[in-house]
C-alpha positions as CSV (number, residue, x, y, z in Angstrom):
1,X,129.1,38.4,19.0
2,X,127.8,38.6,22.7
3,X,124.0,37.9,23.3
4,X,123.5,40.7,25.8
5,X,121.6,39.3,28.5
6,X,119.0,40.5,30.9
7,X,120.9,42.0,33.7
8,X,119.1,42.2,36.9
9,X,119.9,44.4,39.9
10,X,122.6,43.7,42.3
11,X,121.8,43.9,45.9
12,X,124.4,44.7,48.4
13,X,123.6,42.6,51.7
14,X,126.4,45.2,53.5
15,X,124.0,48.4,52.5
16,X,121.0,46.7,53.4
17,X,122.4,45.9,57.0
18,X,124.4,49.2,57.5
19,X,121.2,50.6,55.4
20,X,118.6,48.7,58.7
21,X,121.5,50.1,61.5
22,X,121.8,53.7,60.0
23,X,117.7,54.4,59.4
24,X,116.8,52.2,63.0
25,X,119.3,54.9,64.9
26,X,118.2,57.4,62.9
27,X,114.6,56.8,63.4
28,X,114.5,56.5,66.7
29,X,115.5,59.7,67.2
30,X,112.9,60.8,65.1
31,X,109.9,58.9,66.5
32,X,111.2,60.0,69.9
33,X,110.8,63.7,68.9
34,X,107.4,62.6,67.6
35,X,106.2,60.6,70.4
36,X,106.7,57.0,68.9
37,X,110.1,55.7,68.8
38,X,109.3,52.1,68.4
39,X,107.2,53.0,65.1
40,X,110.4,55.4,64.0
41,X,112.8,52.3,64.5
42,X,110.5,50.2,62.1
43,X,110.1,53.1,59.6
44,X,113.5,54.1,59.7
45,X,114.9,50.5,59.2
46,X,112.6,50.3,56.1
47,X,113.6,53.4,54.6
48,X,117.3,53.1,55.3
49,X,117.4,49.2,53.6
50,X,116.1,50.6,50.6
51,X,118.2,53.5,50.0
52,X,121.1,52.1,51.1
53,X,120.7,48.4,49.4
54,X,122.2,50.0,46.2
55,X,125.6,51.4,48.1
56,X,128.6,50.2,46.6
57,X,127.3,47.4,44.2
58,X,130.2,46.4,43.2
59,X,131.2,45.3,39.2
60,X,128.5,43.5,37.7
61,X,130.5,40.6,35.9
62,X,132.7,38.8,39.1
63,X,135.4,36.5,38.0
């Protein structure tokens, strides 16, 4: 009988990068309309790596 382990979360390094280029475009464009695109970029890269981190995690047990 398996021992199940402690499974931690898998983070995607493709998500977080496409996550930091989607929300810094994204943002942008959104700090522009608000007067502050270089604070939009930041924001938006944050946001973007963290929702998109989990994208596609793959299988949790790799050979």
């Amino acid at each position: 009988m398996k021992h199940p382990e402690k499974r931690k979360p898998h983070r995607n390094r493709r998500g977080l990068f496409l996550g930091a280029v989607l929300g810094a475009v994204a943002g942008y464009f959104a700090g522009r309309a608000l007067g502050n695109p270089a604070m939009g970029i930041v924001l938006g890269m944050l946001a973007g790596s963290a929702l998109l981190s989990r994208v596609n995690p793959g299988p949790w047990n790799r050979p």
